[in-house]
C-alpha positions, -999 to +999 in steps of 0.1 A: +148+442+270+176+430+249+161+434+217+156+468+215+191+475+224+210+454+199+191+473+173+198+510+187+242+505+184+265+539+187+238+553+211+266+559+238+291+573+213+266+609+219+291+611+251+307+646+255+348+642+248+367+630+282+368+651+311+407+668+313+429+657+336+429+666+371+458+684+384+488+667+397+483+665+437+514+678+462+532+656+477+518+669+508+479+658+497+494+622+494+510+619+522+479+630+541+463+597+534+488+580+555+498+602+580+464+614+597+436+614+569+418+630+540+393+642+522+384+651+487+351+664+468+349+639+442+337+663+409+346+636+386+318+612+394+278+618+385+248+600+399+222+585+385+184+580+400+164+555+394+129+559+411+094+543+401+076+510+413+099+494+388+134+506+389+150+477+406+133+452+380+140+472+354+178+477+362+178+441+367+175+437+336+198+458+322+229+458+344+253+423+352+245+424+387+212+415+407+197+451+421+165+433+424+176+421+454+199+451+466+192+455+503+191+487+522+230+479+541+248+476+511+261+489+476+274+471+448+295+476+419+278+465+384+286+470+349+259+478+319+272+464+285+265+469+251+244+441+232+283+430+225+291+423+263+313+455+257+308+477+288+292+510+282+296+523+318+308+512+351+286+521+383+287+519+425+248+515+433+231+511+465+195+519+476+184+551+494+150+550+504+126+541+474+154+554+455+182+533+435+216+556+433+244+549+406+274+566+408+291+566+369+321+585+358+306+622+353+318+622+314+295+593+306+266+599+328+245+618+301+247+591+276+247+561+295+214+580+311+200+585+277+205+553+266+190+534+293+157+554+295+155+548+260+146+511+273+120+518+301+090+513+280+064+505+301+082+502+331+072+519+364+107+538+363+121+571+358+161+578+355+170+618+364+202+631+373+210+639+405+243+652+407+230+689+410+212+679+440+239+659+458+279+655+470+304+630+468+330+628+492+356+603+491+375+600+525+409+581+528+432+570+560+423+578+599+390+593+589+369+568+617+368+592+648+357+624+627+330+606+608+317+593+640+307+632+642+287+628+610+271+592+612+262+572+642+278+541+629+300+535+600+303+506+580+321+477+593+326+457+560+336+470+522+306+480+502+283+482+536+264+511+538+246+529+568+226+559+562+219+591+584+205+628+583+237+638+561+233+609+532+248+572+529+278+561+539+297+537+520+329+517+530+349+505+497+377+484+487+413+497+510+444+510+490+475+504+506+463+495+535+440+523+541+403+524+548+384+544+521+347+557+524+321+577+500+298+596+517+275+605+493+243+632+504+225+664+499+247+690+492+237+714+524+238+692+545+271+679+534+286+716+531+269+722+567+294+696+583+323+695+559+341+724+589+344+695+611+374+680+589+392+714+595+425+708+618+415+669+615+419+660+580+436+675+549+415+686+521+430+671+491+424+672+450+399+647+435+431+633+418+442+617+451+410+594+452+418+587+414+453+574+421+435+556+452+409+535+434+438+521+408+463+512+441+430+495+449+428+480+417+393+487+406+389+499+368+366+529+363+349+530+329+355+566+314+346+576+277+377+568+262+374+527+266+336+530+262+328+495+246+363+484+249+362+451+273+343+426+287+337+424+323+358+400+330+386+420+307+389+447+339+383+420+370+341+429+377+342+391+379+366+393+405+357+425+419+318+416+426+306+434+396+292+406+374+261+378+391+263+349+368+232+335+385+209+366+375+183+363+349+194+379+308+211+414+307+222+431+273+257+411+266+245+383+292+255+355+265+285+369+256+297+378+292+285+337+303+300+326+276+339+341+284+336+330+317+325+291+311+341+286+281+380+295+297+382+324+268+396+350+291+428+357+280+430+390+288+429+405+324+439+441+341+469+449+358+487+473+379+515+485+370+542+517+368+554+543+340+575+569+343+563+604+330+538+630+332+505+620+334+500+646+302+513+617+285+495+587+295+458+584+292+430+561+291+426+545+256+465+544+250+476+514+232+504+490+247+527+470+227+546+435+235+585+441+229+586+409+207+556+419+188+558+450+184+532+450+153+498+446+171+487+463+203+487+438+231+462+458+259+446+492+265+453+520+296+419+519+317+426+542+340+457+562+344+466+587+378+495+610+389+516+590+415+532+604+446+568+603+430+564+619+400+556+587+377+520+572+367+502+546+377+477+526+353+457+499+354+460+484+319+438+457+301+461+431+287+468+397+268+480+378+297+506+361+277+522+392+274+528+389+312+547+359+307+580+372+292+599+401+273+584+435+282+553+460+278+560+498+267+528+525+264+524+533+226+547+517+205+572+488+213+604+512+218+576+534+241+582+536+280+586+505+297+556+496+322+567+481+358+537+459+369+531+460+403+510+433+426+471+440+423+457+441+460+437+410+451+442+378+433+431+367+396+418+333+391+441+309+367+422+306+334+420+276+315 
């Protein structure tokens, strides 16, 4: 499989231009989270199907983690990288039925799609796009009792899943101390049962879930940092994304050589910067206040916080980290606090 993608480069780049920003949440839709729940219709996220005798073989060999053994209970995050080890896309995938879901970012979904069917050959497997078809809910705080009206069980780990008339039910990674689900299912029956949330949980923008997923610290591949890092460059190694036992995958050698070889020298972080999120945005360069000549990391993901500031996870030179400071966009740019990731980063070598 790898062959034929090294020799088809720039296939990716037919993305459409980045989704917009959402729009800033109230103060009121953040503090739901914490206070007695929320919930929010995730429209910037798409999903993938995979179906066919040979879809889980065939994504096997394309993506850096093992679906060929995906079970029924549980999802997984995974990456699919350019012949480069560059990541194209990011995905959440997990089994329904015969049927093997990936949930991308919604402004990548079309090429990434694209691309990977262009590899199917003579593979029992068909990729479609299923996001007409389906809803994604994400669901943040005290959510446990009124979901017990939706599912008979919920999932009592992160990235378990339990399934049910109304779709698949997904626990994923806490932020600030809050439990976090994506229910993911047809959209009637999802609409029939979304009025049992009303007096229980606030309805809040997609944005909150955004702002949610960087507290959590897990780095969402959008098309503006399509092809920009290595797994291990936004923490998949960390995070469960990457299988270094798995057989090849496009960027295999490239990914298994970074992590062997103690070349990562670059990792994400959380961190702070004050401002409008009109003015920070995935892609934005970041600059080393003694080195103020060369960019020294890359906004992955960017979201409006609940005081008025942004908060990014950033790709950068971990030497940076070490001393002096980082500013967004030139060396006399705003200042970035870094904040402690919810998880902890191996030492490299």
């Amino acid at each position: 499989m790898n062959a034929p993608l090294a020799s088809a480069p720039g296939t990716a780049a037919a993305a459409p231009a980045a989704l917009p920003p959402l729009p800033r949440p109230s103060r009121e839709e953040f503090d739901a989270v914490g206070a007695h729940g929320a919930y929010m219709l995730l429209t910037q996220f798409g999903v993938i199907d995979a179906t066919g005798d040979d879809a889980a073989s065939f994504l096997h060999g394309q993506l850096t983690n093992d679906t060929q053994h995906l079970d029924a209970a549980n999802a997984r995050l995974a990456g699919y990288c350019s012949a480069k080890g560059r990541l194209l896309a990011s995905f959440l995938n997990w089994r329904s039925g015969e049927t093997i879901r990936l949930l991308v970012s919604k402004d990548i979904q079309a090429a990434v799609q694209k691309r990977l069917s262009m590899f199917v050959l003579r593979a029992k497997a068909k990729l479609s796009d299923a996001s007409g078809e389906l809803a994604v809910v994400g669901l943040a705080g005290d959510v446990r009792k009124v979901l017990s009206g939706v599912f008979d069980a919920l999932p009592d780990g992160v990235h378990v899943k339990v399934d049910g008339p109304a779709g698949s039910l997904i626990r994923v990674p806490d932020a600030l101390g809050k439990l976090r689900y994506l229910w993911v299912g047809p959209k009637a029956e999802v609409e029939a049962r979304l009025p049992l949330f009303d007096g229980k949980l606030t309805r809040a923008s997609a944005a909150v879930w955004d702002w949610l997923d960087i507290r959590a610290g897990e780095p969402r591949i959008t098309q503006p940092v399509v092809e920009q890092f290595v797994p291990q460059m936004v923490n998949f190694d960390v995070l469960g994304g990457v299988n270094f036992r798995k057989g090849c995958y496009p960027g295999q050698e490239v990914v298994a050589r970074s992590q062997y070889r103690g070349t990562i020298k670059r990792r994400t972080s959380l961190a702070n910067v004050a401002g409008e999120l009109a003015t920070v945005a995935p892609g934005m360069e970041l600059f080393h206040s003694a080195d103020p000549g060369q960019p020294c990391g890359m906004v992955v993901n960017a979201a409006s916080a609940p005081d008025g500031s942004v908060d990014v996870l950033v790709e950068v030179k971990l030497a940076a980290l070490e001393s002096g400071s980082v500013h967004l966009g030139a060396a006399d740019g705003p200042a970035l606090t870094f904040l402690a990731l919810p998880y902890t980063l191996p030492t490299e070598v």
